[in-house]
N, C-alpha and C positions, 0 to 999 in steps of 0.2 A: 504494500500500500504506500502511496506516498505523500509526502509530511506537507504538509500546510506551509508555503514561504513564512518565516520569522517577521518582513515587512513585506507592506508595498507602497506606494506612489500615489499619489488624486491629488486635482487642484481644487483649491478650496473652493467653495460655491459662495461664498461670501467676496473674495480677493482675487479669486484665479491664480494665487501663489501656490505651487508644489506643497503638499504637507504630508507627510509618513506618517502611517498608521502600523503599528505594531501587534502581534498578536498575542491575545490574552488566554491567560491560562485557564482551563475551563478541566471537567473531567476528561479520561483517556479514550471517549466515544467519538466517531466520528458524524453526530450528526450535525457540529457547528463548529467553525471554528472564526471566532469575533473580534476583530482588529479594532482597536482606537487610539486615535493620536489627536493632538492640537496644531493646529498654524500657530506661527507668529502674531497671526492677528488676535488670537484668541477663539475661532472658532473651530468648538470638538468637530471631529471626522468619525467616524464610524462605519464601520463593513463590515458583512460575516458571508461567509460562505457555509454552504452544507443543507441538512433540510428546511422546506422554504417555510413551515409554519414556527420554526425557530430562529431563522432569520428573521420573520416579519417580527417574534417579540423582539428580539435586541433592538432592530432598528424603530420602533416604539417606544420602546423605554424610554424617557426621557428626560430618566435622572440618574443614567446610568449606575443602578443599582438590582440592574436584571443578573437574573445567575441561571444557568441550565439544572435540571434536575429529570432525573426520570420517572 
């Protein structure tokens, strides 16, 4: 199987500046795997890849205090 990139790239949607988003540690499952980082400017970034009714909650959350669970 293979492993989820550690970063990736996106321009912000607030600046259009490049921001890195990082991947978070979540459990050993692969149904999500959820990146978040900040710009410079201060606007958080957010992405997950994996299954899509677990993406849709992270990228909902909106006090980034979502967690996976099964």
């Amino acid at each position: 199987m293979l492993k989820a990139p550690r970063t990736l790239t996106f321009k912000c949607a607030k600046c259009a500046k490049s921001v890195q988003v990082f991947l978070q540690k979540v459990s050993a499952c692969s149904h999500i795997q959820p990146y978040q980082g900040i710009c410079k400017c201060g606007e958080v970034k957010r992405h997950a890849t994996g299954q899509k009714d677990a993406v849709q909650s992270y990228l909902e959350s909106a006090d980034g205090s979502w967690s996976h669970h099964h």
